[in-house]
C-alpha positions as CSV (number, residue, x, y, z in Angstrom):
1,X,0.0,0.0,0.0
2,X,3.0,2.5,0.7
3,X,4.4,1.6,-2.5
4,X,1.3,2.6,-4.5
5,X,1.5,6.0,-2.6
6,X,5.0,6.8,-3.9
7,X,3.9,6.0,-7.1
8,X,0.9,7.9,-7.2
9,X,2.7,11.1,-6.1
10,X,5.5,10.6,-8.8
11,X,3.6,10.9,-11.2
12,X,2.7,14.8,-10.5
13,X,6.5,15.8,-11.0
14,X,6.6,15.1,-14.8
15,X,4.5,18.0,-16.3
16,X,7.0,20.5,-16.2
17,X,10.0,17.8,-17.5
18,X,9.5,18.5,-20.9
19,X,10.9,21.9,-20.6
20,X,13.3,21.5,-18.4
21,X,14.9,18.7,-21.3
22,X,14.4,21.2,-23.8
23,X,17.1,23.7,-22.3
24,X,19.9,21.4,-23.0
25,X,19.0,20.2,-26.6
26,X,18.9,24.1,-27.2
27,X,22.0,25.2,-25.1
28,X,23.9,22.5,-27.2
29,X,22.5,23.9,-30.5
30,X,24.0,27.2,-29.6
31,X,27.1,25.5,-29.1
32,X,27.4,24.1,-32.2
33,X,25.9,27.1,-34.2
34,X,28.7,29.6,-32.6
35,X,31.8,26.8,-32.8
36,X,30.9,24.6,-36.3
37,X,28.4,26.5,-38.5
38,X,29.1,29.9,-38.2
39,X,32.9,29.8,-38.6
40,X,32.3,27.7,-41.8
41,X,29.7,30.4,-43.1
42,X,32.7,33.1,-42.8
43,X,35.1,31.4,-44.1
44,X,32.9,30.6,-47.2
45,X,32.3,34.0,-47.6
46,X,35.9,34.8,-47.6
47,X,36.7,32.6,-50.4
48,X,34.3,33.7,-52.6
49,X,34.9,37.1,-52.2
50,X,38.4,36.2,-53.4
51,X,37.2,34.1,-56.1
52,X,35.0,37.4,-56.8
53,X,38.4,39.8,-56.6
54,X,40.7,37.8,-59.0
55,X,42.2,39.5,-61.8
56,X,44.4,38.6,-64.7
57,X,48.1,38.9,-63.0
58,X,47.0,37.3,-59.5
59,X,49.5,34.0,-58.4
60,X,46.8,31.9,-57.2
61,X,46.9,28.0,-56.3
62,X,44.4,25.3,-57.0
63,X,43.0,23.0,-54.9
64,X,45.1,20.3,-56.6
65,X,48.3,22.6,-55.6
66,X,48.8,23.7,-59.2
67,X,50.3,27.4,-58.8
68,X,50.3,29.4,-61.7
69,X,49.6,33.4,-62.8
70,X,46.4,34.2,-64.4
71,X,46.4,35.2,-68.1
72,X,42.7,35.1,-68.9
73,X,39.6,35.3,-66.6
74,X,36.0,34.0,-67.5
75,X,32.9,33.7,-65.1
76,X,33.4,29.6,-64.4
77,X,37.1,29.5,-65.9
78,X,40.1,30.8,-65.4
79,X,43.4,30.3,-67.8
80,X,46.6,29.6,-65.3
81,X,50.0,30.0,-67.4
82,X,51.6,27.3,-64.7
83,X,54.7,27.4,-66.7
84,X,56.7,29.0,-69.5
85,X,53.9,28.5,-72.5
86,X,51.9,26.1,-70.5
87,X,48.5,27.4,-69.9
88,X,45.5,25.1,-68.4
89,X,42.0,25.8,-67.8
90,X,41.0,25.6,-64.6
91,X,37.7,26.1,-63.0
92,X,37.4,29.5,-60.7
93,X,35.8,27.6,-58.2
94,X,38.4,25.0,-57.8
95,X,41.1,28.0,-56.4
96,X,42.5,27.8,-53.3
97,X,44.0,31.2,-52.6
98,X,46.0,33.7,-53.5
99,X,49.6,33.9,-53.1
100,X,50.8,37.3,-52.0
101,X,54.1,38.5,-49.5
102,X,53.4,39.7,-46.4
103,X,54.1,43.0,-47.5
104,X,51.2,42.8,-50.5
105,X,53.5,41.8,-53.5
106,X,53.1,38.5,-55.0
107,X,55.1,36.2,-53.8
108,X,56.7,32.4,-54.2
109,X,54.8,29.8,-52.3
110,X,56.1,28.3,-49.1
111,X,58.1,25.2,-49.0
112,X,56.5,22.1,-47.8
113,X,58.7,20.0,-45.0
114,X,60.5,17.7,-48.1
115,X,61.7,20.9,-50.0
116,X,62.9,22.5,-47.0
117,X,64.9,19.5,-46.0
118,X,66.6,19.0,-49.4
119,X,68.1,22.8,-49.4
120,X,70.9,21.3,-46.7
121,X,69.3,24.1,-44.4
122,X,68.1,22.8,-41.2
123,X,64.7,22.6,-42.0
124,X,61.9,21.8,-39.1
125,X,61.1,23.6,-35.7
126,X,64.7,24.0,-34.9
127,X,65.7,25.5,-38.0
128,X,63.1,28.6,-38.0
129,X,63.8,28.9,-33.8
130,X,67.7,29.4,-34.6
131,X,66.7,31.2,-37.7
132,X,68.5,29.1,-40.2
């Protein structure tokens, strides 16, 4: 008999439940809207505006890691001269970035780790610590 009595009065606590599990679910949505989605939207905003900016001149790389200048621009396709008379088509969406010095002129790409190594410069973290 006491047994039914507990039950009886827990069941009057779950009206206002459905609320209270709906903070959560919401506070994690925020999370994720602030951390994951919205970064992403800014950052695809920031390439197409580059994609929107690029001129015949600009050193850009692909997405493939193709670097090359541009010698003609078109809507959906852009002509890189990659090297001396070799010109592809490539599509404007498929560029990664431009390549420009830090002080605005256009500038060489960096080297990746295997280029850096095969200089005979001490390539890695200990290299650009000691400045060599």
């Amino acid at each position: 008999m006491i047994d039914v009595a507990y039950a009886q009065g827990a069941g009057n606590g779950g009206a206002g439940g459905g609320f209270s599990m709906l903070v959560p679910l919401l506070l994690m949505f925020a999370v994720f809207y602030f951390l994951l989605i919205r970064p992403q939207q800014k950052k695809q905003r920031r390439h197409q505006d580059m994609l929107k900016s690029l001129k015949v001149g600009d050193k850009v790389m692909t997405s493939g890691g193709i670097v090359g200048t541009i010698v003609e621009g078109g809507e959906h396709l852009v002509k890189l001269e990659i090297a001396d008379r070799v010109r592809v088509d490539v599509g404007r969406s498929y560029i990664a970035g431009k390549i420009v010095a830090r002080d605005g002129r256009d500038a060489e790409p960096a080297p990746t780790e295997g280029q850096a190594g095969s200089r005979g410069g001490s390539g890695g973290l200990l290299g650009k610590l000691l400045g060599k």
